[in-house]
C-alpha positions in Angstrom: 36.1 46.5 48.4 38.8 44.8 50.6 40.0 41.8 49.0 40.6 40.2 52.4 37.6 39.0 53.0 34.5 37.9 51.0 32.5 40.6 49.6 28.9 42.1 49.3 28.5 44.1 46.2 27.9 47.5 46.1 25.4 48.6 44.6 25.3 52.5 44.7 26.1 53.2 41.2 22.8 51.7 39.8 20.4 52.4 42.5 21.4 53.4 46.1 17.9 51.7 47.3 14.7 51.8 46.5 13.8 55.1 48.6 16.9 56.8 46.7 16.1 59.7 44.4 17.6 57.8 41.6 15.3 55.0 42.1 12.5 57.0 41.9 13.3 58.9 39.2 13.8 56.6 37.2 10.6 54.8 37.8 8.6 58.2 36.4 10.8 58.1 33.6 9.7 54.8 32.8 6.5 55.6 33.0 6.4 58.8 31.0 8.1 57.1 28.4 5.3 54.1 28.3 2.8 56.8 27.7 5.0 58.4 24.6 5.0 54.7 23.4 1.3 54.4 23.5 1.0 58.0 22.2 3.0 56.1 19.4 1.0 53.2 18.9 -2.3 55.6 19.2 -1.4 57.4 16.4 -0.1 54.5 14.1 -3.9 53.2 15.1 -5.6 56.0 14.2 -3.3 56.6 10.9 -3.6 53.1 9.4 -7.4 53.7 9.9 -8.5 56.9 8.8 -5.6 57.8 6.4 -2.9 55.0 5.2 -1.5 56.7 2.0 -0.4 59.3 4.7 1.6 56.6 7.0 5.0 57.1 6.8 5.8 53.6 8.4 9.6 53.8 8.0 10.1 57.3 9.9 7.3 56.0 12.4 9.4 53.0 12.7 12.8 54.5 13.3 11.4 57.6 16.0 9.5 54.9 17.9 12.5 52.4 18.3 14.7 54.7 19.6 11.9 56.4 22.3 11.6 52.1 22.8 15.2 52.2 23.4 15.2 54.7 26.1 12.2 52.7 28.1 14.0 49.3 27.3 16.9 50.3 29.4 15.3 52.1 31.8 12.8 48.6 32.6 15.1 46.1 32.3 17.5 47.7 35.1 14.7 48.0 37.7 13.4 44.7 36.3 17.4 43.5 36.9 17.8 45.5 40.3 14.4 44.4 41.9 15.4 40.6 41.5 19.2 40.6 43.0 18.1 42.6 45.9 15.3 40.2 46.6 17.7 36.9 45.6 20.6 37.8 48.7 17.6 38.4 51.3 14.6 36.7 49.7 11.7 37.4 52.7 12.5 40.9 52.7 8.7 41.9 52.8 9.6 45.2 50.9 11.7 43.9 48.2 8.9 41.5 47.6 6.5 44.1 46.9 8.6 46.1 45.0 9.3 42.6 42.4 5.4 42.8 42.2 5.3 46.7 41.7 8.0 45.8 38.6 6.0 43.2 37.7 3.2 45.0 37.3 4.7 47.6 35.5 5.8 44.6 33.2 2.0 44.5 32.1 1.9 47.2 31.1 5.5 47.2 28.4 4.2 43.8 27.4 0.8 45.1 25.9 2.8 48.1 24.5 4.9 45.3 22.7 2.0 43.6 21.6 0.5 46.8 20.2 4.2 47.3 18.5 4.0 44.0 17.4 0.7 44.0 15.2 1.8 47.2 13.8 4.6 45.6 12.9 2.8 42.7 11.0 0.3 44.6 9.4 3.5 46.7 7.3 5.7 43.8 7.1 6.2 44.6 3.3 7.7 47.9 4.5 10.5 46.5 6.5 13.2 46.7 3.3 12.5 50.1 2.8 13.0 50.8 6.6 16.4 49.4 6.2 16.6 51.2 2.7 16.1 55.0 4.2 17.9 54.1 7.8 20.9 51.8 7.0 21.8 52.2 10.8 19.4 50.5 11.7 19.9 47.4 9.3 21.0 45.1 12.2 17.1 45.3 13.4 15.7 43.6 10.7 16.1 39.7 12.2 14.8 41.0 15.5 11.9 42.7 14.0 10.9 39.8 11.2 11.7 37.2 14.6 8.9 39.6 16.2 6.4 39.2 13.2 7.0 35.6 13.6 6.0 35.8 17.1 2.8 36.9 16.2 1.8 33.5 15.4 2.0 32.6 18.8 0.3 35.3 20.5 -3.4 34.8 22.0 -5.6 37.9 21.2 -4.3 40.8 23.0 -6.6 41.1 26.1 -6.0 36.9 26.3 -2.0 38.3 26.4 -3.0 41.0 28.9 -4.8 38.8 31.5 -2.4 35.9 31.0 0.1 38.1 32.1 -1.8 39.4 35.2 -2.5 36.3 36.6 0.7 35.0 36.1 2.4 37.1 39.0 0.2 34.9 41.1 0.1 31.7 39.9 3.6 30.8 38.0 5.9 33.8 39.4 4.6 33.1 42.4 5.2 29.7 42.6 8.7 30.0 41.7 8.9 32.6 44.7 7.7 30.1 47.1 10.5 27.6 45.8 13.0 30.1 45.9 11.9 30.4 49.4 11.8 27.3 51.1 14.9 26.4 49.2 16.8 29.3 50.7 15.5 29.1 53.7 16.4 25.5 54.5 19.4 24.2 57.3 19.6 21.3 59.1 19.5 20.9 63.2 22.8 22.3 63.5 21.8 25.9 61.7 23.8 24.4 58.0 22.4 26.2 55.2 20.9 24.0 52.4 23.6 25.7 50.1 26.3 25.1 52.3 24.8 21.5 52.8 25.1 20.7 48.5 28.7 22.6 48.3 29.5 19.1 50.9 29.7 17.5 47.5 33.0 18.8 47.0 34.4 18.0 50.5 37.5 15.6 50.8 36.0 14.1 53.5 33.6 11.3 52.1 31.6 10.8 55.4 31.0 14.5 55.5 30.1 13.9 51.4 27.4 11.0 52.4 25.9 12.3 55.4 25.7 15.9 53.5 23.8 14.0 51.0 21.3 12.6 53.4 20.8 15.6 54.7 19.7 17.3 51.8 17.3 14.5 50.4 15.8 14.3 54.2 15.1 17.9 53.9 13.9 17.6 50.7 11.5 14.9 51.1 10.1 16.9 54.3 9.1 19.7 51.9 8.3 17.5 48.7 4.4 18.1 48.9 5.2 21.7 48.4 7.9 21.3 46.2 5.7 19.1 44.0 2.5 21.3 43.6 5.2 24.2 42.9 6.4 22.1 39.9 3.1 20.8 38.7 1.0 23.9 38.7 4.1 25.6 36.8 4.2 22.9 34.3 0.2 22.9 34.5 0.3 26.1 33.6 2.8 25.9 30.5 0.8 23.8 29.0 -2.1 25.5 28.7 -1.1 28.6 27.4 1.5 26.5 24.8 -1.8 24.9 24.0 -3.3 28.3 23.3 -0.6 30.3 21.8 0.0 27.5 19.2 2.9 25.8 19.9 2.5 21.9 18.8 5.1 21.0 21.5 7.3 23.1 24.6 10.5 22.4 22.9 9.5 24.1 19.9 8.9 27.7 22.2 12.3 27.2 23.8 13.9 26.7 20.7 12.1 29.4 19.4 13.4 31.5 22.3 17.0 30.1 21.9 16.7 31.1 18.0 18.0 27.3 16.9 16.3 25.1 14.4 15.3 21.6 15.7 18.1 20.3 13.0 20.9 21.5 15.5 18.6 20.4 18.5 19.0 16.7 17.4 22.5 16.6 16.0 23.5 18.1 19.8 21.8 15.6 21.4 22.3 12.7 19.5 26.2 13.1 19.5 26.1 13.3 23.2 24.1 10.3 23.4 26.6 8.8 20.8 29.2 9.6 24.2 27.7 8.1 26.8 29.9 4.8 27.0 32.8 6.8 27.4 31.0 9.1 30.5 29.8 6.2 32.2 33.2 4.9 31.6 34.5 8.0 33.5 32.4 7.5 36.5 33.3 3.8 36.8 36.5 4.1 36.6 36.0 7.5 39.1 34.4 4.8 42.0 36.6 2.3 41.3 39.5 4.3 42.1 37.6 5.9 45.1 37.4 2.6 46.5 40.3 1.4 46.3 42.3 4.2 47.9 39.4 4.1 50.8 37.8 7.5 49.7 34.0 6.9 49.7 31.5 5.6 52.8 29.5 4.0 49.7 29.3 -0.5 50.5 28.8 -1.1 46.8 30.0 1.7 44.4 33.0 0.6 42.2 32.4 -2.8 43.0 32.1 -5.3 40.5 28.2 -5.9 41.1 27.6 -2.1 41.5 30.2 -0.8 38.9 28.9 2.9 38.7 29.5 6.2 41.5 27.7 6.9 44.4 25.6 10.1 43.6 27.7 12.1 46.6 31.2 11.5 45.1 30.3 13.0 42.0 32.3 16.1 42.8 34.8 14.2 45.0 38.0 15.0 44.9 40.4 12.3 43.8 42.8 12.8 47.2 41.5 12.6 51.1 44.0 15.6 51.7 46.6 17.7 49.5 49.7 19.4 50.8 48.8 23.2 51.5 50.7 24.6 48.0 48.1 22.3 46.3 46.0 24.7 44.3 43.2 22.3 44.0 42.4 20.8 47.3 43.5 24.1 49.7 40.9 26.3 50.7 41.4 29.4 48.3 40.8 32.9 50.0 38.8 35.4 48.1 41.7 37.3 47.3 43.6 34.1 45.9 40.6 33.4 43.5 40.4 37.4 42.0 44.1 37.7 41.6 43.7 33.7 39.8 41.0 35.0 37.8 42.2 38.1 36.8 46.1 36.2 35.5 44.0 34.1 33.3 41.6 36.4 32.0 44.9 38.7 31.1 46.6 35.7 29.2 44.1 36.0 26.7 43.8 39.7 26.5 44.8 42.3 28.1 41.1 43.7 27.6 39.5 40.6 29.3 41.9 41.4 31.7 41.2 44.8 33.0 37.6 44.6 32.4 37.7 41.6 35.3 39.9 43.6 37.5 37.8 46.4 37.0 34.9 44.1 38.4 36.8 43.2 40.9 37.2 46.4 42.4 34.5 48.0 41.5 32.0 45.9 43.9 30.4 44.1 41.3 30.4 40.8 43.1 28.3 39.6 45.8 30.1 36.2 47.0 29.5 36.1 51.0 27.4 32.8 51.6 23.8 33.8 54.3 21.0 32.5 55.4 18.1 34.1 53.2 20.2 34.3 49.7 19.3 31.9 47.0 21.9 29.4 45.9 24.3 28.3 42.6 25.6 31.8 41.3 24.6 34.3 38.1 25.2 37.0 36.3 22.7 40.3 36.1 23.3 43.0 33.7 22.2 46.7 33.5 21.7 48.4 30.6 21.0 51.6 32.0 24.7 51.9 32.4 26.4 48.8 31.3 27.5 47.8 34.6 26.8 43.7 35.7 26.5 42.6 38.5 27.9 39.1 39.9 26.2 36.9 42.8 27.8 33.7 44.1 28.4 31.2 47.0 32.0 31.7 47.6 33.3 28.8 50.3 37.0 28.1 49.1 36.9 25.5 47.4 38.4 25.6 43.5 34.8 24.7 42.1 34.1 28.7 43.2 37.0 29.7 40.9 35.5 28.4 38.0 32.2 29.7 39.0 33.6 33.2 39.2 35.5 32.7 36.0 32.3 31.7 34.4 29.8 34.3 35.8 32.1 37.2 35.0 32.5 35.5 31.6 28.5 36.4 30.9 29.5 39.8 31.9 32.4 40.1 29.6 30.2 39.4 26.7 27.5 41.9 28.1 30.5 43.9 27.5 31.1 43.8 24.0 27.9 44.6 23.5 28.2 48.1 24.8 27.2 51.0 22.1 24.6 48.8 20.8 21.0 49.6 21.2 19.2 47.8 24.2 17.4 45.1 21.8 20.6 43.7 20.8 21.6 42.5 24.5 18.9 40.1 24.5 20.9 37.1 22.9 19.4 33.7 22.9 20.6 31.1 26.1 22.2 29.0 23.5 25.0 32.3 22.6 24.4 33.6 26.1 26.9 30.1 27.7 29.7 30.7 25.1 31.4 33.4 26.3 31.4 32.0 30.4 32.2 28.8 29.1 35.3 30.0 26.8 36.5 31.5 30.2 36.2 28.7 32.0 37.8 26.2 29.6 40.8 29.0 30.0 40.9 28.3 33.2 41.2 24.7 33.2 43.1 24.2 30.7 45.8 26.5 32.0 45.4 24.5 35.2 45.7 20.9 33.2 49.4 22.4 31.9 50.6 23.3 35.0 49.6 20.2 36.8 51.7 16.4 37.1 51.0 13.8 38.8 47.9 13.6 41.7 47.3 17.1 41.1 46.9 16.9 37.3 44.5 13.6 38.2 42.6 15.8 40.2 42.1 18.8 37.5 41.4 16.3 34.9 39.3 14.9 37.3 37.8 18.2 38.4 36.7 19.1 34.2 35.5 15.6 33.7 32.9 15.9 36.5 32.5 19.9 35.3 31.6 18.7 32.0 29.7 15.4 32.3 27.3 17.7 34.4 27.2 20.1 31.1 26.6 16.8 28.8 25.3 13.7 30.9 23.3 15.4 33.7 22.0 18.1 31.4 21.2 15.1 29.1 19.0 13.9 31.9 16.9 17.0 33.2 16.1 17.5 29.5 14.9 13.7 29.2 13.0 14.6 32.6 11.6 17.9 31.4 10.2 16.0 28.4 9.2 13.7 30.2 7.1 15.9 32.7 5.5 17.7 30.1 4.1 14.5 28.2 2.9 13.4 31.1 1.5 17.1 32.7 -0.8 16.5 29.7 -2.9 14.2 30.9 -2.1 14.3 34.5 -1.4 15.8 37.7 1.3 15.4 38.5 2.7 14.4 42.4 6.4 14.0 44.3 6.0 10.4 43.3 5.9 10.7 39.6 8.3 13.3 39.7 10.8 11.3 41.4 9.9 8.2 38.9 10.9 10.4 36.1 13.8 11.7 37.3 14.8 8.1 38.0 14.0 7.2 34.6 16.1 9.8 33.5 19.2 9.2 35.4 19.0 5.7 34.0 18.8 6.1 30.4 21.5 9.1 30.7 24.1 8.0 33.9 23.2 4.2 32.9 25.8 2.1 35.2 28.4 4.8 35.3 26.1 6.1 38.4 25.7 3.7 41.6 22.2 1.5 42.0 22.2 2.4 45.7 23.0 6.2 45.6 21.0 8.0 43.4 19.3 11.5 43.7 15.7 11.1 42.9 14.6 14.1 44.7 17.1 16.2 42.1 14.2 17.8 40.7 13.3 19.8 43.8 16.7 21.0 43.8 16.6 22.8 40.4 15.4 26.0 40.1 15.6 26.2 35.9 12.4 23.8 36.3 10.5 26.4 38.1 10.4 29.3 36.1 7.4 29.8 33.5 10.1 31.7 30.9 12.8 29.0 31.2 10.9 26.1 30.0 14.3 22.9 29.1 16.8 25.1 30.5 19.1 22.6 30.1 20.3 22.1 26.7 21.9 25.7 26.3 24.4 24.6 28.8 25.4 22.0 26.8 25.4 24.0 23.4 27.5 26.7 25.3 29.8 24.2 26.5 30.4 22.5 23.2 30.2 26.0 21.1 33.4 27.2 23.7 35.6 24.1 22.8 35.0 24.7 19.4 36.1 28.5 19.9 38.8 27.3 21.9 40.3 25.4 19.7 40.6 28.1 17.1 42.2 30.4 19.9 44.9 27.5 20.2 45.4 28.0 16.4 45.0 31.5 15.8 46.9 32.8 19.1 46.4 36.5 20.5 45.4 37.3 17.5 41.8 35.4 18.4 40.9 37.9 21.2 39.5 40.9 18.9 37.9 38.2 16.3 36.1 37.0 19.6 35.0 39.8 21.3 33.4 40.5 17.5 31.9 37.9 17.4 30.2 38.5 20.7 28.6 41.5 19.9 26.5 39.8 17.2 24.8 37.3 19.4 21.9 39.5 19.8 21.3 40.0 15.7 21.3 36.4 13.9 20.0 32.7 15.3 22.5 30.2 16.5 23.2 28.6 12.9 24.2 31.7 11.4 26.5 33.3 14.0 28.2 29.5 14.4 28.5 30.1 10.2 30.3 33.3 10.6 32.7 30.9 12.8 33.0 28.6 10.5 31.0 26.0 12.2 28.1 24.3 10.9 26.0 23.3 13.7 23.4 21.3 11.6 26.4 18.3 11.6 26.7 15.9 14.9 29.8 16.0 13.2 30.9 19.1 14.8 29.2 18.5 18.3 31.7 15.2 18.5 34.6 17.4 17.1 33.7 19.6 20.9 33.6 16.2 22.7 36.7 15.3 21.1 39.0 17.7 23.7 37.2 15.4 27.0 36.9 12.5 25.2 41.0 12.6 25.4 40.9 13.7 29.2 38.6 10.3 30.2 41.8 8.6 28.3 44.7 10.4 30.1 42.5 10.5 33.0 41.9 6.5 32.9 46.5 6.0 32.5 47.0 8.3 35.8 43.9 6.2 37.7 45.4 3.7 36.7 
């Protein structure tokens, strides 16, 4: 990979293409190993039946997870290589087909799970002696009793079975069709729509408005799409939550995200318990926008409009830098790895190589084009616990911290290496700690070396970072909640979506946002909202972001010494629900005590931040 220019990832070492012997083998290998897992089930069936004194559940157990095992990483890697082909050229006719030919082959390891599943209930009482006979595979027992408990929200199993099937083409394929139009946007001139948003973080505040514009006048073009996309995936939510038992959708994602409501609320509430001090933050943001002649807003930081124009969010607090400035220049590729990479190796020399080995290994795909979907993630393989990195690289120092974060998820995919494939499916609470912690490394190392504009700027720059963590993640999961109530009764149109988001923005931004530049069209820009598996992706962010400070904080104390204790701790994100890991921290997440004690470290920043405006 030539760090001169942006990169494409390479992708050979997973699967050259999808006509590449490698490809295909492992396809039949998948599937010859779904048939030994229902040869499996079959015989547990016909055991239980017609002779239970002879099941040996334990020994059944332990031969069946590890043949599971062997199909788990074989699946999820196709699963994982089918979708970032298809996300950097997204109406590739054959990498569509080949999501539904995963997808269908995703039928059939669901109903297999299933299957597993009942077994699994129905010798629940046998699960200590399991761990009894096979102490290596003690670590299991949460993930199977969280299994058992899953049960409970499971339709019958052909209900499961034709849920699923119709799913890839009513919810999947309504997220496709988002992903699609959203991708596949530009304006008159040929602009991308994701080279239209990343305008945001331009010094130049006419460019920032008309940007803005821009992207709500496309998005109001396409909102009657947009809007059934969002509906019939909410639509269809409901139902099954109706039908699978779950009282309310926040009670499936936190089931998912393996935290107790408890948590849920003391999170929330001590962000709420913040918001003076954001909306504080954003006043003071547009009032010193204004006054140095930095915004094309008439009314934000005014007295009778106090709060910031939606566009200046991510403005930078300077209409030009000198070209040493490491936050307003235009960063090169290489600039940004060799950045990442200093960072990374301050806190170990582990983190360290593992991102340089990234790096050079082709695991990024940063190179912005017409076709690929927007913002930036990680995708990991566990076929042979490699990652893979996609982002919108432009330049600016927002793409550092992207980079930093992304390779952050992959770090902790990392420490989970050795561990059997069930284990790397952590919860998204866990999964936003580790690219957080790198991040905060970043910026804070960036806060130190900073005075005077500059260190306004980067204090600036984590301000707006992490009011969009807290405040604007506050406010998609008001919307979210918001949808869903109403999706009960209701269809739901672009009008009412854009009434709740409004509503939203209110009760979260309040007057630290401008009356006359708001984004009520927001919604259509999301993609979290229109997935049927993410249901309030939103509130993980803000866990993640919080968890990280906390984590942080005990670096600061601890020193070097904190990079093995942390790694550690990474690797059991996939074995214990959010309270108990954060216990093994020495955090108890149950207390808004300790969610303030993680605002604490900004709260500070809107302080220093509010001397240097001044």
């Amino acid at each position: 990979m030539s760090t001169n220019s942006i990169p494409r990832w390479n992708l050979d070492s997973i699967f050259p293409s999808l006509n590449s012997p490698k490809y295909k083998s492992a396809l039949a290998d998948v599937k010859s190993g779904m048939e030994n897992l229902e040869n499996f089930i079959a015989s547990a069936k016909k055991l239980m039946k017609d002779s239970p004194d002879n099941f040996d559940f334990p020994i059944w157990l332990k031969s069946y997870l590890e043949s599971e095992d062997k199909v788990a990483r074989l699946f999820t890697s196709l699963g994982a290589y089918a979708y970032i082909i298809y996300s950097v050229d997204t109406t590739n006719t054959e990498y569509l087909n080949n999501m539904a030919k995963i997808d269908e082959i995703g039928l059939r390891v669901e109903q297999i799970d299933i299957d597993f599943q009942q077994i699994l209930k129905s010798n629940s009482s046998k699960l200590d002696d399991f761990c009894s006979r096979f102490p290596e595979f003690a670590e299991y027992k949460y993930i199977l009793e969280e299994s058992i408990e899953d049960t409970k929200h499971q339709m019958t199993a052909a209900e499961e079975n034709l849920a699923s099937d119709l799913q890839r083409t009513g919810g999947d394929a309504w997220d496709r069709l988002h992903e699609q139009i959203i991708s596949n946007l530009k304006d008159s001139s040929g602009k991308t729509f994701n080279e239209i948003r990343n305008d945001a973080y331009s010094a130049d505040a006419d460019l920032r408005k008309k940007s803005y514009e821009t992207e709500i006048a496309l998005l109001k073009q396409n909102e009657i799409a947009f809007a059934a996309c969002l509906n019939n995936l909410k639509g269809e939510t409901v139902t099954l939550n109706k039908r699978r038992n779950w009282k309310n959708p926040i009670d499936r994602s936190l089931s998912s995200s393996r935290l107790g409501k408890k948590s849920l609320d003391a999170l929330v509430g001590a962000i709420e318990d913040s918001l003076p001090s954001w909306r504080e933050y954003f006043q003071l943001k547009a009032k010193y926008l204004r006054k140095n002649g930095l915004t094309k807003s008439e009314t934000a930081g005014t007295d009778a409009d106090k709060g910031i124009a939606f566009y200046d969010l991510f403005a930078p607090m300077a209409a030009s830098a000198s070209s040493d400035s490491v936050l307003s220049k235009k960063w090169t590729f290489a600039e940004a790895r060799d950045y990442v990479i200093e960072r990374y190796d301050s806190f170990s020399k582990n983190m360290g190589d593992f991102a340089r080995h990234a790096f050079d290994s082709g695991w990024i795909d940063a190179e912005c084009r017409q076709g690929k979907v927007g913002g930036a993630y990680d995708e990991d393989f566990a076929l042979n616990n490699e990652s893979r990195i996609m982002t919108n690289f432009t330049g600016a120092f927002s793409d550092i911290i992207t980079l930093a974060h992304e390779l952050g998820h992959a770090y902790h995919f990392s420490c989970m290496k050795g561990k059997p494939c069930a284990f790397y499916s952590y919860p998204m609470t866990l999964a936003e700690t580790a690219s957080t912690f790198a991040e905060t490394i970043v910026k804070q190392d960036m806060i130190s070396k900073c005075s005077g504009n500059d260190k306004l700027q980067i204090l600036d720059f984590d301000l707006q970072d992490t009011s969009q963590t807290l405040v604007d993640i506050l406010s998609r999961f008001y919307f979210e909640s918001s949808v869903f109530d109403e999706r009960k009764e209701n269809e739901l149109n672009s009008e009412d979506f854009c009434r709740l988001m409004k509503a939203a923005q209110e009760k979260s931004y309040g007057d630290g946002l401008s009356k006359n530049a708001r984004h009520e069209y927001i919604w259509a820009v999301k993609s979290h909202y229109y997935s049927t598996g993410l249901d309030f992706y939103n509130f993980p962010y803000a866990f993640g972001q919080l968890f990280g400070a906390g984590l942080y904080a005990l670096y600061q104390k601890e020193g070097s010494a904190f990079a093995e204790k942390y790694a550690e701790l990474l690797s059991h994100t996939g074995s214990m629900s959010c309270e108990d890991l954060c216990r093994k921290a020495g955090f108890d997440i149950e207390s808004k005590e300790f969610w303030k004690s993680g605002i604490e470290m900004y709260l500070k920043e809107i302080e220093e931040f509010k001397k240097l405006a001044d």
